[in-house]
SERO-4910 file (N, C-alpha, C, O; in steps of 0.05 Angstrom, whole numbers):
BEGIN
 pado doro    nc1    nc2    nc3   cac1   cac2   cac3    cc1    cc2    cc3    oc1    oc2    oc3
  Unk    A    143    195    831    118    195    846     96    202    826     88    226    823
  Unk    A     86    182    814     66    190    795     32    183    799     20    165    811
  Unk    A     23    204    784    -19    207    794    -20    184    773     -8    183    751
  Unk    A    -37    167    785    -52    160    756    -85    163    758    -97    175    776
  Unk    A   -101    146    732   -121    148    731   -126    125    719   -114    113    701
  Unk    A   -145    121    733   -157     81    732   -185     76    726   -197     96    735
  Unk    A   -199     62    716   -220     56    710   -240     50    722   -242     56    746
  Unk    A   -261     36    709   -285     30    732   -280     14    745   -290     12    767
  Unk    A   -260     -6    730   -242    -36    747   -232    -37    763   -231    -57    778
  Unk    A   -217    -14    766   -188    -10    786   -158     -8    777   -138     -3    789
  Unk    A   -166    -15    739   -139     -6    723   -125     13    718   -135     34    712
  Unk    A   -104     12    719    -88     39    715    -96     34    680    -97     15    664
  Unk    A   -104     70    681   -103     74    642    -94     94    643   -104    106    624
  Unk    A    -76    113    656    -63    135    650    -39    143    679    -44    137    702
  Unk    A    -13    159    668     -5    164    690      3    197    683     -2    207    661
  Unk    A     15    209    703     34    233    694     43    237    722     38    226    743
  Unk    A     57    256    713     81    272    731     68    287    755     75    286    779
  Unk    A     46    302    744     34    321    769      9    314    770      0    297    754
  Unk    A     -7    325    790    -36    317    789    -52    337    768    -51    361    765
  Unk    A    -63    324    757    -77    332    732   -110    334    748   -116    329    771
  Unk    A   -128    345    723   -159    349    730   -173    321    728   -195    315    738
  Unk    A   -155    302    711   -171    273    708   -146    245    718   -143    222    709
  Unk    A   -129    260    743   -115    234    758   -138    236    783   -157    251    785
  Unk    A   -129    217    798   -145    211    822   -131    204    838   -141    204    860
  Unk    A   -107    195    835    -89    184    857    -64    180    853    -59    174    829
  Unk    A    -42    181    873    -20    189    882    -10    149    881    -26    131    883
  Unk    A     13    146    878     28    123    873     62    125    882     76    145    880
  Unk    A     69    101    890     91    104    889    104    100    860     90     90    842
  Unk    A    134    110    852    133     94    825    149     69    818    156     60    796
  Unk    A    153     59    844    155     31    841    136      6    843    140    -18    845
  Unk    A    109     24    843     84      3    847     94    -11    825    108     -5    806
  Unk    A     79    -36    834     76    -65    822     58    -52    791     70    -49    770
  Unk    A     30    -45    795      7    -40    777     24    -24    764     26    -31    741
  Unk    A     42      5    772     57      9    753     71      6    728     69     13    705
  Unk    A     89    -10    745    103    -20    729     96    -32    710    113    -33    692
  Unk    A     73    -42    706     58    -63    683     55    -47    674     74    -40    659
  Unk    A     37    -33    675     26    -12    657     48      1    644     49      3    619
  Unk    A     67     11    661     91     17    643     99      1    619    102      9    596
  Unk    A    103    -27    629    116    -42    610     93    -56    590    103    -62    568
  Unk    A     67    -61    592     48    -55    573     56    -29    549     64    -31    525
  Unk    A     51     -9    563     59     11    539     85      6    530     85     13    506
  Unk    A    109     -2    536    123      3    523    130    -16    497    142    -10    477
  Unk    A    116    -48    507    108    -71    494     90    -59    458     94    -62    434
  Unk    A     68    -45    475     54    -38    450     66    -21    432     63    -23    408
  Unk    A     81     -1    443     97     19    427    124      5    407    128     12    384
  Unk    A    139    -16    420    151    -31    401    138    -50    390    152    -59    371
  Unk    A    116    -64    392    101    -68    363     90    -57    343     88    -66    320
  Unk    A     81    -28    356     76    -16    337     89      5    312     80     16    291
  Unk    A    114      5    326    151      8    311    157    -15    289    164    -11    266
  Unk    A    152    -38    301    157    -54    287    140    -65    257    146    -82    241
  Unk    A    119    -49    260     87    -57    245     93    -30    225     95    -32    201
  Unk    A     94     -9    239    113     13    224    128     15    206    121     24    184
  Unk    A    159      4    213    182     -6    201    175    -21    181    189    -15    162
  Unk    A    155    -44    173    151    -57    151    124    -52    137    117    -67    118
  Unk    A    112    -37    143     88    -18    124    106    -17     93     96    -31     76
  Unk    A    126     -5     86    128     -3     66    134    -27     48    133    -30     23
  Unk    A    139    -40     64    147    -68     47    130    -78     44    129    -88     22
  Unk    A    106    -84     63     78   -103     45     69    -80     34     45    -85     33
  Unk    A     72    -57     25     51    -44      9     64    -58    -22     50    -66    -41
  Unk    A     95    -59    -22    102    -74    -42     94   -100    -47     89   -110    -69
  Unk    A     93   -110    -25     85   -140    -36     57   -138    -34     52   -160    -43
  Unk    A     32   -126    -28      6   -127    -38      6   -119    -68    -11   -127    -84
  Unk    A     27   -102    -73     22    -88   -107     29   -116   -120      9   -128   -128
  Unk    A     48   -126   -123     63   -149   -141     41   -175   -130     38   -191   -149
  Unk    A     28   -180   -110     10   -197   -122    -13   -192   -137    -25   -210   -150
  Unk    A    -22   -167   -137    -40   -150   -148    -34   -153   -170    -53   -150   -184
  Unk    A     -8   -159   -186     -3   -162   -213     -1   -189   -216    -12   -195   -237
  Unk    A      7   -206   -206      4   -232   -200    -16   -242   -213    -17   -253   -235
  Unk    A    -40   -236   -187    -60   -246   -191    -74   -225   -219    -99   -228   -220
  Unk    A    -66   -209   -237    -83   -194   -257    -66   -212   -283    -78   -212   -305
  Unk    A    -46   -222   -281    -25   -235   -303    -45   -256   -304    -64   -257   -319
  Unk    A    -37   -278   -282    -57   -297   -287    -93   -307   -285   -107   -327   -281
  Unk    A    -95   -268   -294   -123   -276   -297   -139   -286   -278   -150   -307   -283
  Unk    A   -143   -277   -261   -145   -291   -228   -178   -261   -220   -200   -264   -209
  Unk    A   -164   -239   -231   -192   -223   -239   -172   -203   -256   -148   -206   -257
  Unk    A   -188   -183   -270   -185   -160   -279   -174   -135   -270   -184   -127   -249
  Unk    A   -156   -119   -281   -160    -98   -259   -177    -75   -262   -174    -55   -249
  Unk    A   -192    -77   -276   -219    -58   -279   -237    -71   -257   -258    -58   -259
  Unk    A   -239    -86   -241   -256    -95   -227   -247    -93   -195   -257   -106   -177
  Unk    A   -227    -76   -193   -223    -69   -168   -233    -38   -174   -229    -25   -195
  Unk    A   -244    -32   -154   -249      2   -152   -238     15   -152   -215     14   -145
  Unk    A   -257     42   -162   -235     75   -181   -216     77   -162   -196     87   -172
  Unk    A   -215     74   -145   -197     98   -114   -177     72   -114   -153     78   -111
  Unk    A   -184     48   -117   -156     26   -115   -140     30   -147   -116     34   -151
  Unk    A   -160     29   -166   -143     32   -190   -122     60   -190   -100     58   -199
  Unk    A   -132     81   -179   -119    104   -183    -92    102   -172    -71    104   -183
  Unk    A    -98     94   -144    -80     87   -123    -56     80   -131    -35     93   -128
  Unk    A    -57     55   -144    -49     28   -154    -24     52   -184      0     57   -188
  Unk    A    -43     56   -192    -31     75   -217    -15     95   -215      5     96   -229
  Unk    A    -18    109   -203     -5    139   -188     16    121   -179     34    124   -195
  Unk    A     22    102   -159     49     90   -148     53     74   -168     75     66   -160
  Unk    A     48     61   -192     59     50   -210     76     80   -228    100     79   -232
  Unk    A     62    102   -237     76    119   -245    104    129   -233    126    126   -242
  Unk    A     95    141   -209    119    149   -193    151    124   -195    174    128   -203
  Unk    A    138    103   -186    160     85   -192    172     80   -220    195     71   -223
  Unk    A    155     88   -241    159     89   -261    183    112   -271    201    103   -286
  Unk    A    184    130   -266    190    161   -260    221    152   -251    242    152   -263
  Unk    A    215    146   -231    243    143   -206    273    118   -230    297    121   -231
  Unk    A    255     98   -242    272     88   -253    281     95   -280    301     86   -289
  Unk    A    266    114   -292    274    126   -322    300    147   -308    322    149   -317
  Unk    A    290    164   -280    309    182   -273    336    162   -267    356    165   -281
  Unk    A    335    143   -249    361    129   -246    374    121   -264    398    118   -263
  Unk    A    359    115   -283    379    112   -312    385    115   -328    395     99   -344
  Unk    A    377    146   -331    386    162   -335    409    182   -325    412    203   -337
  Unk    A    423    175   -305    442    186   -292    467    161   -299    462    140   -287
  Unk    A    491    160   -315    497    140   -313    532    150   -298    543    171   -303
  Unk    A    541    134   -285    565    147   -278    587    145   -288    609    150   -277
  Unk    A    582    135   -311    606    139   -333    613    151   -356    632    155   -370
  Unk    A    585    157   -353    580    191   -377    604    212   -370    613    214   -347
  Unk    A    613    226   -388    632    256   -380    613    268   -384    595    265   -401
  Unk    A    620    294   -356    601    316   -358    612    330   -373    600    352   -371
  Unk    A    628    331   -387    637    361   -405    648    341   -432    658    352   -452
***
């Protein structure tokens, strides 16, 4: 049995459990308008899992065209700005870092 709170339209834009200071009205919770709204949010929440989940991977593939396009001269990278160059640099270090450490560990070395 959930309050919600609806707009100037008549949309549901919020629900909860009890009556709150900014619900206005009482629902069953098998309303129809519910339900959408339910399944709206839950629509947007697994897109935005999904947009999530692969953030790290185009940050990779923006960097490698970024070298791409600086190999073949396409522009410079002095001509992207201080806060992108740093950016750009600092995660080129780190990755830098991560692979001297990996191999540096070899697993066929004896430890003694």
């Amino acid at each position: 049995m959930p309050y919600v709170k609806k707009n100037e339209k008549g949309e549901i834009i919020g629900v909860h459990a009890t009556q709150t200071a900014v619900t206005d009205q009482w629902v069953e919770m098998g309303d129809a308008e519910v339900l959408m709204f339910l399944k709206k949010i839950e629509t947007t929440e697994q897109a935005k899992q999904i947009l999530t989940s692969t953030d790290n991977e185009m940050v990779r593939v923006v960097e490698d065209l970024i070298d791409l396009l600086i190999a073949k001269q396409v522009f410079a990278f002095s001509e992207l700005p201080e806060v992108v160059q740093t950016k750009l640099n600092a995660r080129k270090q780190v990755r830098q870092d991560m692979n001297a450490l990996s191999n540096s560990i070899d697993d066929n070395d004896p430890i003694f």
